[in-house]
RODO-2510 file (C-alpha; in nm, 4 decimals, decimal comma):
residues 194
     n   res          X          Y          Z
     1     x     2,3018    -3,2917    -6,9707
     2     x     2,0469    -3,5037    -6,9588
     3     x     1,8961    -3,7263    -6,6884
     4     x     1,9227    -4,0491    -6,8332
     5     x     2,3041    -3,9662    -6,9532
     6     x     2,5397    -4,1702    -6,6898
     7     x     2,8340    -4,0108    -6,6170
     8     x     3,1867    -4,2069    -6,5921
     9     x     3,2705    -4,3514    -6,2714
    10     x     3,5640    -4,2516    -6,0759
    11     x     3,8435    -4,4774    -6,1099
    12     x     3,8312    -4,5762    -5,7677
    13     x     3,4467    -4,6528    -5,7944
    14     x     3,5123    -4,8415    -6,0997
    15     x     3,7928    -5,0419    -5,9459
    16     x     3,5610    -5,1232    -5,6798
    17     x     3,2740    -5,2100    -5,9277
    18     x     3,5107    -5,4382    -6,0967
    19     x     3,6152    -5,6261    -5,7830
    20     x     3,2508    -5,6736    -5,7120
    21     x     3,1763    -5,8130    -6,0279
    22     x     3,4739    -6,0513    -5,9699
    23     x     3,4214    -6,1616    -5,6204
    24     x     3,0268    -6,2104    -5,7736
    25     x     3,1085    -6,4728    -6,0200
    26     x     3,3410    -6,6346    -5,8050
    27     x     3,0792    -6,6353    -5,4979
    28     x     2,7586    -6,7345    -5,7279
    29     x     2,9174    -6,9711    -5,8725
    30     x     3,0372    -7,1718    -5,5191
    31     x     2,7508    -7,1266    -5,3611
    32     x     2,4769    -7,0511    -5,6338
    33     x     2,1310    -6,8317    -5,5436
    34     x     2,1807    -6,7829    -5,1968
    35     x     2,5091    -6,6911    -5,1781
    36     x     2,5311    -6,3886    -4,9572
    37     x     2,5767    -6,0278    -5,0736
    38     x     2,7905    -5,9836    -4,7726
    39     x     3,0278    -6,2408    -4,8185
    40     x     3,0745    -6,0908    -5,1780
    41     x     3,1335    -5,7481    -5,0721
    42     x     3,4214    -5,9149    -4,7905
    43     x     3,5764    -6,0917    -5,0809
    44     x     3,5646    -5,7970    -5,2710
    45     x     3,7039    -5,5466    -5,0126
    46     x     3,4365    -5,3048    -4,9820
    47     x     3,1573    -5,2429    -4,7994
    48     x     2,8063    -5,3519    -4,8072
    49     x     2,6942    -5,0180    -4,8797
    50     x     2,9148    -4,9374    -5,1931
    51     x     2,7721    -5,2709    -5,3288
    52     x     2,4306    -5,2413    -5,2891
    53     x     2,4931    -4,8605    -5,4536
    54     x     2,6328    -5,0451    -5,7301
    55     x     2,3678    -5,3493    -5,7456
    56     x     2,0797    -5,2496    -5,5799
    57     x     1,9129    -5,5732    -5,5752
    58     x     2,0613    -5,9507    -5,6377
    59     x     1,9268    -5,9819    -5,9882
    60     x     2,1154    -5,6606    -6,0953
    61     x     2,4133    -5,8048    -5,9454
    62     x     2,3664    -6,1687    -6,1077
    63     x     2,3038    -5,9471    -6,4788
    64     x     2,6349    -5,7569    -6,4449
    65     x     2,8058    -6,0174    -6,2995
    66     x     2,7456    -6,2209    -6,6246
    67     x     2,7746    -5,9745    -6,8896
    68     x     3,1228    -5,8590    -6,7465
    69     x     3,2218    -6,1995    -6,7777
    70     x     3,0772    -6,1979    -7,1718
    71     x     3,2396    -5,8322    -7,2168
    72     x     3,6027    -6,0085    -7,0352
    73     x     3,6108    -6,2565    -7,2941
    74     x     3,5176    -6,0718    -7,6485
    75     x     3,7406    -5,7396    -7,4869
    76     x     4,0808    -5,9871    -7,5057
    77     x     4,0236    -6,0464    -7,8442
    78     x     4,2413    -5,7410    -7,9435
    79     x     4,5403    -5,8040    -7,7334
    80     x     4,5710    -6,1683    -7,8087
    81     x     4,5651    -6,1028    -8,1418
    82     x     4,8385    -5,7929    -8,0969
    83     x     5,0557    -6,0591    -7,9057
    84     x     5,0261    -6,3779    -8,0386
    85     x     4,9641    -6,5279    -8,3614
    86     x     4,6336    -6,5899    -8,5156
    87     x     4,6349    -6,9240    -8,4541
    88     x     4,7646    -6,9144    -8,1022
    89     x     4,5305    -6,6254    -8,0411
    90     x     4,2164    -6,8230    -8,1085
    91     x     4,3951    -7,1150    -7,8960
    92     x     4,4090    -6,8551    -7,5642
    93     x     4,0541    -6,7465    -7,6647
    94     x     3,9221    -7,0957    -7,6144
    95     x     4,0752    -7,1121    -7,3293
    96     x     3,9273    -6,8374    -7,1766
    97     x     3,5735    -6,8933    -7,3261
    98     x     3,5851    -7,2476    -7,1454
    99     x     3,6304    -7,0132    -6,8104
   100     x     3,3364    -6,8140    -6,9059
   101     x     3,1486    -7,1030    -7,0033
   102     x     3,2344    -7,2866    -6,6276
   103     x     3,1510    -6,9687    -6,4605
   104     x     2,8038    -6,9422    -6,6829
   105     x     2,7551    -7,2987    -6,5399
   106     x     2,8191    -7,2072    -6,1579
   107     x     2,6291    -6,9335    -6,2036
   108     x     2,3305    -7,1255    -6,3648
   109     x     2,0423    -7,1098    -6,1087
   110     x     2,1403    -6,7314    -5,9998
   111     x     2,0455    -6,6661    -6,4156
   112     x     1,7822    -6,8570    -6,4176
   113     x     1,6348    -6,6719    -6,1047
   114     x     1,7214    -6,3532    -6,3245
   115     x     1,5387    -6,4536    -6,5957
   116     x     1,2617    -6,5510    -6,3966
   117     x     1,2065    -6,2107    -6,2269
   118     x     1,1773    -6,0217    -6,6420
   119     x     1,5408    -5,9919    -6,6674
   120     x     1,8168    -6,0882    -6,9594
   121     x     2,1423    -6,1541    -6,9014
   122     x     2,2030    -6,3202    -7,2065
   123     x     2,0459    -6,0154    -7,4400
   124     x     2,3781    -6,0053    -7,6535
   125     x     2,5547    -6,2092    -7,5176
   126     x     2,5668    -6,4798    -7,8385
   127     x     2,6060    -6,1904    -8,0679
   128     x     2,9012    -6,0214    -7,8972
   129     x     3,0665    -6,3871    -7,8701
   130     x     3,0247    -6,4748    -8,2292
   131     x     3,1770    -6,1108    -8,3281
   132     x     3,4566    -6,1852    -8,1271
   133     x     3,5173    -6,5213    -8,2630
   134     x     3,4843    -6,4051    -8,6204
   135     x     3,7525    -6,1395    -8,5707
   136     x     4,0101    -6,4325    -8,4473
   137     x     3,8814    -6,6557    -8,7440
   138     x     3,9262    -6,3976    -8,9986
   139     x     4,2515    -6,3041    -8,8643
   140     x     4,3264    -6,7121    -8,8955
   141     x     4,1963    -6,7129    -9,2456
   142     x     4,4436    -6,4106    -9,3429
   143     x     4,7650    -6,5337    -9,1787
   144     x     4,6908    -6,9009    -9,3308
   145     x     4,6971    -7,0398    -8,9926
   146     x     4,3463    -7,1632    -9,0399
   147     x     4,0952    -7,3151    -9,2399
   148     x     3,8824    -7,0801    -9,5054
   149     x     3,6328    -7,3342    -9,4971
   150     x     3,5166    -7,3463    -9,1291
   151     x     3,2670    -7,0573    -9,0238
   152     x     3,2433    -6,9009    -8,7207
   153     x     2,9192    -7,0698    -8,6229
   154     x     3,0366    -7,4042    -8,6658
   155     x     3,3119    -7,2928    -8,4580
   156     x     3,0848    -7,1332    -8,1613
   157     x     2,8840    -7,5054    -8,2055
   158     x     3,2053    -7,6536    -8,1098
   159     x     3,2476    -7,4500    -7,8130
   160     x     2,9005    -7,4522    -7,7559
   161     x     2,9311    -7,8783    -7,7352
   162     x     3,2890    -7,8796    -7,5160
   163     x     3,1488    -7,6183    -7,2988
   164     x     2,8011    -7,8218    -7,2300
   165     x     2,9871    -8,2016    -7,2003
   166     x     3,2942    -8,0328    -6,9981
   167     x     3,1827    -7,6793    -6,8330
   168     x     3,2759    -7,8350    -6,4932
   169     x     3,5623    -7,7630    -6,2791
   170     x     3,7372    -8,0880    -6,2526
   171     x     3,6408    -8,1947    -6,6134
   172     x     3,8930    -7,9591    -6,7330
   173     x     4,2090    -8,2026    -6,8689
   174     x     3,9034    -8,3186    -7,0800
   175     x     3,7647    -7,9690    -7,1823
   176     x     4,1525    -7,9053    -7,3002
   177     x     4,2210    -8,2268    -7,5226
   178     x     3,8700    -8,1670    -7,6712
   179     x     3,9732    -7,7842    -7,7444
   180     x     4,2933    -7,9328    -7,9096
   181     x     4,0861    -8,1337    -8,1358
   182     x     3,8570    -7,8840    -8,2674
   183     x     4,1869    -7,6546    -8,3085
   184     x     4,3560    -7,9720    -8,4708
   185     x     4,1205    -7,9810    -8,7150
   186     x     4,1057    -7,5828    -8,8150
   187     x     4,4864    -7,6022    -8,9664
   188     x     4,5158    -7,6053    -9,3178
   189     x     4,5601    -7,9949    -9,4304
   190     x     4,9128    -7,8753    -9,5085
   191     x     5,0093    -7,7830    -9,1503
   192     x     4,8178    -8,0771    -9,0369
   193     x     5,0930    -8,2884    -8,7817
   194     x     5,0888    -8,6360    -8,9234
***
């Protein structure tokens, strides 16, 4: 075996990775860059030791932090889509990319300080999304719940727009009426409501 091959983490160590991760978005995002690494491993349950021998430095922590968040949201594409409808598949989808999208905002100046120190958080991160949106349109498109005509890029612009006018916490009644809109408008003009 090789040096650079990682082996898998215990499942207790990757339950406790996960909770870090977790209390990390939740943390950065309330209190931004200088949030402290202690009051995420408290929040977390662990100790400062296990977190700093998952993350051994903030920026590592702010990089996984974020692209569990982007692996969270394309990984629930599969079981929405095995539970629900197309259609009400993509609808919980949206829903949980506006989370992402608020926790991407909370978590803005902890990425930017990231990027500013050579990392990439968002290496990816558009590509995975897009993948993950075009399996819920395509699955749309098959059912006849949805639109042939729409791609998944205008569809990610869409997002893209709610998520920048209405990322915020308390703007979320308007993040939801805008998400019905966009949906609104995917239906065939058939299954339109008049």
């Amino acid at each position: 075996m090789s040096g650079a091959t990682k082996r898998p983490l215990r499942a207790d160590a990757q339950r406790n990775r996960d909770k870090i991760l977790v209390a990390a978005v939740r943390v950065f995002s309330e209190e931004g860059l200088d949030a402290h690494l202690e009051r995420i491993a408290k929040e977390a349950g662990v100790g400062s030791g296990t977190l700093y021998r998952n993350f051994p430095t903030r920026e590592a922590l702010i990089e996984a932090a974020y692209r569990n968040e982007v692996a969270r949201l394309c990984d629930s594409v599969p079981g929405l889509l095995a539970d629900l409808s197309p259609a009400e598949a993509l609808r919980a989808w949206t829903r949980r990319f506006i989370d992402y999208a608020t926790a991407k905002f909370g978590m803005a100046d902890a990425l930017r300080a990231v990027v500013a120190s050579g990392g990439n958080p968002y290496a990816d991160s558009r590509e995975l999304i897009q993948a993950a949106l075009s399996s819920l349109m395509d699955a749309g498109v098959a059912a006849g719940e949805i639109r042939s005509d729409i791609r998944p890029t205008d569809m990610f612009a869409a997002l893209a727009g709610i998520a920048l006018t209405s990322a915020h916490p308390e703007q979320r009644e308007q993040a939801e009426r805008l998400l019905d809109l966009v949906l609104d408008g995917l239906r065939p003009v058939a299954r339109r409501p008049v």
